[in-house]
C-alpha positions as CSV (number, residue, x, y, z in Angstrom):
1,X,0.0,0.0,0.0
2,X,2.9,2.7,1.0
3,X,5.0,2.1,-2.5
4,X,1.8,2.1,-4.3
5,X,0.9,5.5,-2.9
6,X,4.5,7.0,-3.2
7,X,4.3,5.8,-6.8
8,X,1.2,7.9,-7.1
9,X,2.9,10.3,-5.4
10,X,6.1,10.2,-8.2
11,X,3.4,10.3,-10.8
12,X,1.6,13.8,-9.2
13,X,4.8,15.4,-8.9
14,X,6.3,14.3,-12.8
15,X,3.0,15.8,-13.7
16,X,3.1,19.3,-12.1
17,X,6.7,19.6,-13.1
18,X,5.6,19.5,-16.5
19,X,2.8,21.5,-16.0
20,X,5.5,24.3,-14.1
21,X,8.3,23.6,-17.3
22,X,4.8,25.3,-19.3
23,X,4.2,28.2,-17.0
24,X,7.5,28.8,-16.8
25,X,8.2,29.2,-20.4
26,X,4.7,30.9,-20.5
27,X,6.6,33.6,-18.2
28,X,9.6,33.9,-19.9
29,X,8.1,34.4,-23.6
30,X,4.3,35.3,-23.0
31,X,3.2,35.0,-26.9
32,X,5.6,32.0,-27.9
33,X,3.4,28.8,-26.7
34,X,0.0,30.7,-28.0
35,X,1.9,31.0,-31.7
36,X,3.2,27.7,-31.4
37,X,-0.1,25.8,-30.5
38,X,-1.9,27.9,-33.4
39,X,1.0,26.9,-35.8
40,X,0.3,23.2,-34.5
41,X,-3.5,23.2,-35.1
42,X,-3.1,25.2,-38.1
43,X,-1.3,22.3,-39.8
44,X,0.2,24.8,-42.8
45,X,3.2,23.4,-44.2
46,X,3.8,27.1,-46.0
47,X,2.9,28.6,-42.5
48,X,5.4,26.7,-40.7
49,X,8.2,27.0,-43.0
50,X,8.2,30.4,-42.7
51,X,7.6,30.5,-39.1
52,X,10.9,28.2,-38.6
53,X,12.9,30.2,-40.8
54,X,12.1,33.8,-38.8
55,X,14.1,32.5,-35.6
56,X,17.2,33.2,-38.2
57,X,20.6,31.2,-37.2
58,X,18.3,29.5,-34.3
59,X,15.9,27.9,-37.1
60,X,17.6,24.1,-37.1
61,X,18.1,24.4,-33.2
62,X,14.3,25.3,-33.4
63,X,13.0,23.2,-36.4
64,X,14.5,20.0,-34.1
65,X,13.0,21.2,-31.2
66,X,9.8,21.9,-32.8
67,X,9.5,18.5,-34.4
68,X,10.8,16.7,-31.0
69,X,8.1,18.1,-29.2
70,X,5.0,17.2,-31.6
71,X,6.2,13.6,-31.8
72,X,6.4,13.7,-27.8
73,X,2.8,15.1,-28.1
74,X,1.5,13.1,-30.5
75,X,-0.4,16.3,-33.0
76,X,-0.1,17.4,-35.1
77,X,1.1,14.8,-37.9
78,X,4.8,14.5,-38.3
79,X,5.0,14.9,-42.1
80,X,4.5,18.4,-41.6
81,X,7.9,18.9,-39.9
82,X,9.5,16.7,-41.6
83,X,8.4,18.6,-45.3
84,X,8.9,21.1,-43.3
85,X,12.7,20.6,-42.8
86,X,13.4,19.3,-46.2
87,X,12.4,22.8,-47.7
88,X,14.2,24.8,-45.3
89,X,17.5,22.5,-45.2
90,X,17.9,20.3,-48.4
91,X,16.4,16.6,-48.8
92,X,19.3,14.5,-46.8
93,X,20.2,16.9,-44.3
94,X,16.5,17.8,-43.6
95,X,15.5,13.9,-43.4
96,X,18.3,13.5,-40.6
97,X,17.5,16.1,-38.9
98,X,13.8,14.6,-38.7
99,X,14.7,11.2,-38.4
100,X,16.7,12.2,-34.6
101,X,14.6,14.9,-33.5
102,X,11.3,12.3,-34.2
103,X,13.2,9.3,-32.6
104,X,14.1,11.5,-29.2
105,X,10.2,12.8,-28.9
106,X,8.2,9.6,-29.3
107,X,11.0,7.5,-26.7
108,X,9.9,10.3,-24.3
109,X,5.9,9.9,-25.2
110,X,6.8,6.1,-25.1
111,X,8.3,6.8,-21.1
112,X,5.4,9.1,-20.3
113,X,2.6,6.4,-21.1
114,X,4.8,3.7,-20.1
115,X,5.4,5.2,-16.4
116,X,1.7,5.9,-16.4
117,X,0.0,3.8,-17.9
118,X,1.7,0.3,-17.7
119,X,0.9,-0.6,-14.4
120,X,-2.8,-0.6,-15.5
121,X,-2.1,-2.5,-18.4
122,X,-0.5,-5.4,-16.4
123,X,-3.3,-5.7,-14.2
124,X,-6.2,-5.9,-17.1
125,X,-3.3,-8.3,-19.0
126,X,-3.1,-10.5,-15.8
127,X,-6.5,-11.0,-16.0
128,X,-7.0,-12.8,-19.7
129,X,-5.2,-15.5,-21.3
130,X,-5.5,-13.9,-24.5
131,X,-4.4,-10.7,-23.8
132,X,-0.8,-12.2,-21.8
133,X,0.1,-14.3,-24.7
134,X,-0.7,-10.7,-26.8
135,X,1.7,-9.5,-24.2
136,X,4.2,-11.6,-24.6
137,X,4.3,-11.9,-28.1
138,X,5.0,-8.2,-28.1
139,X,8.0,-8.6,-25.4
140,X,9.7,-11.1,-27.8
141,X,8.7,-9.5,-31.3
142,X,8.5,-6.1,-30.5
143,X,11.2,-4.6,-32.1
144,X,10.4,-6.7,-35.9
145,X,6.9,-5.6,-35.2
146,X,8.3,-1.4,-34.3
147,X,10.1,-1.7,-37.1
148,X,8.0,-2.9,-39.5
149,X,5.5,-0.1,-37.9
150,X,7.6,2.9,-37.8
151,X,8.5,1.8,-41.8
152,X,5.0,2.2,-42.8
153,X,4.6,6.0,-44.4
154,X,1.6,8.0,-42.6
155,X,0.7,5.5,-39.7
156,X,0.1,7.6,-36.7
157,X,3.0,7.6,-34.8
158,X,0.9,8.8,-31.4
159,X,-0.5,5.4,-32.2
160,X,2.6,3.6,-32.2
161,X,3.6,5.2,-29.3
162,X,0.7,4.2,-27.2
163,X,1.3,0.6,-28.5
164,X,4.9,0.2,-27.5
165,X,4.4,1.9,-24.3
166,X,1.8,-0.7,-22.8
167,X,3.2,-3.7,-24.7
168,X,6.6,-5.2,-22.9
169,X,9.2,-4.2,-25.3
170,X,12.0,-3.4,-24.2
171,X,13.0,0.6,-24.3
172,X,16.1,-0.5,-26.2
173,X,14.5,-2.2,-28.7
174,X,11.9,0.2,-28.8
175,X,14.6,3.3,-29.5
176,X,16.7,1.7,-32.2
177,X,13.4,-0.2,-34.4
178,X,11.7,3.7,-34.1
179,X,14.7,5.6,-35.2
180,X,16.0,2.5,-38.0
181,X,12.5,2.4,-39.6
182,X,11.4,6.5,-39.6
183,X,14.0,6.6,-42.6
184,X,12.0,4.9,-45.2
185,X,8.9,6.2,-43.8
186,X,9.9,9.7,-43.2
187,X,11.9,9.8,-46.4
188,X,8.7,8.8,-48.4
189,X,6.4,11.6,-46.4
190,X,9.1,14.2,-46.5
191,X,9.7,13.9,-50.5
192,X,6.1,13.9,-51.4
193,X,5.0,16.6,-49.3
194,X,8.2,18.4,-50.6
195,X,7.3,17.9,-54.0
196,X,3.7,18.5,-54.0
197,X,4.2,22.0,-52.0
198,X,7.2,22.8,-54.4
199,X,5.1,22.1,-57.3
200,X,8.3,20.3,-59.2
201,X,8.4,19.9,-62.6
202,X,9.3,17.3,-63.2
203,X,6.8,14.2,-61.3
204,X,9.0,11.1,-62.1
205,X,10.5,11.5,-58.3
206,X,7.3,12.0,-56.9
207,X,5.5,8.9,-58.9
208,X,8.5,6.8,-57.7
209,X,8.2,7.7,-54.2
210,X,4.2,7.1,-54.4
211,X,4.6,4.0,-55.3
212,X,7.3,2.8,-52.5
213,X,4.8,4.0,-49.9
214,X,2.4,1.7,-51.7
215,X,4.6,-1.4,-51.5
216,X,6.2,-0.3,-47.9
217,X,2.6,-0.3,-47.1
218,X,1.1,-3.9,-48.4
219,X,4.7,-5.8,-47.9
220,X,3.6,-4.4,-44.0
221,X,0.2,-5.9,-44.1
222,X,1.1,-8.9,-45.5
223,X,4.0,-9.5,-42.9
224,X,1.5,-9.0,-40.1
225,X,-1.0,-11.3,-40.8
226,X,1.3,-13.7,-41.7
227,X,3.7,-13.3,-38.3
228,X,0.4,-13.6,-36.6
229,X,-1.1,-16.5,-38.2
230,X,2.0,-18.1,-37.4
231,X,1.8,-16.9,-33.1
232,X,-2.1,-18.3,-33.6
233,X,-3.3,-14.5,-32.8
234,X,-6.3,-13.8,-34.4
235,X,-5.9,-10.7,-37.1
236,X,-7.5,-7.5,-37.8
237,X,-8.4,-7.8,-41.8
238,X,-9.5,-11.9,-40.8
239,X,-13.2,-11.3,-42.0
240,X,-15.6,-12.9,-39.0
241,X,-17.6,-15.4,-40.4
């Protein structure tokens, strides 16, 4: 009873110190988090390259912060930082930058729901067969099954995030199979949302690209049911008779 209530105790404080790390920069910069938070729910990719490019020398310091923080928060969708960065700092340079800065923000989303909300997973796990052999499936597949995840182009990363965090894969794992496969995947969104805002010429890149993130996407879904038929879990796209 005492270590569960100092836990809840731990859990209070991590909270309000977040809430204070907020006020605090609220404080410091009264207009920055209301810009930022309109920039977020605005979604403009136009918007926010400009936006990044005003904080002058500070822009890639920024850009990496700024695309940290929305994979930590889950909204809005990363492909608008990452075309965002390709624009302002060249294709390779901009994918790297992404790639890091996305890696470091969903591991700490992946610590926040894990510290939370993991506990409470273990007890509704404990309580169904099903739902432990889920469990441990996902302890010893989970980074093939991250991987294969963080590959696929335009699959919610908040998603992901929730997923890892109350499964039992190991952080580890969990790190290394996020930042591995955002390459493809964030290759693939940055390029086409680079070329389609750009308005290129020339489409041949762009038709190329499409049509990875169409394979990436079926060789996925194929790899899933079939790693899953063979664990005898049932599967999503089974159709019930």
């Amino acid at each position: 009873m005492k270590q569960q209530m100092g836990m809840g105790l731990v859990k209070v404080g991590a909270a309000l110190a977040i809430v204070l790390l907020f006020v605090i920069i609220h404080l410091i910069a009264p207009t920055f988090l209301p810009e930022l938070f309109t920039l977020l729910a605005s979604g403009d990719i136009p918007t926010t390259v400009e936006y990044i490019r005003s904080f002058g020398d500070g822009a890639l310091l920024f850009a990496f912060l700024l695309t940290l923080f929305t994979n930590a928060l889950g909204f809005p969708p990363a492909v608008i930082f990452s075309t965002a960065n390709v624009i302002l700092f060249g294709i390779i340079p901009g994918i790297l930058l992404s790639c890091v800065a996305e890696t470091i923000g969903v591991t700490i989303a992946f610590l926040l729901m894990r510290f939370y909300f993991r506990e409470a997973a273990e007890k509704v796990i404990a309580k169904s067969a099903f739902l432990s052999r889920v469990d441990h499936y996902s302890g010893s597949r989970g980074f093939i099954i991250m991987l294969i995840g963080r590959m696929v182009p335009y699959l919610p990363s908040a998603l992901l995030n929730a997923v890892g965090a109350l499964s039992s894969i190991r952080l580890r794992e969990y790190m290394l199979a996020s930042f591995v496969g955002k390459f493809p995947s964030t290759g693939i969104e940055a390029i086409i949302g680079h070329d389609l805002v750009m308005r290129q010429e020339d489409n041949t890149r762009l038709i190329v690209v499409i049509l990875l993130a169409g394979i990436l996407i079926y060789a996925a879904i194929r790899y899933e049911k079939r790693v899953m038929k063979a664990a005898g879990l049932p599967q999503e796209t089974e159709k019930k008779e």
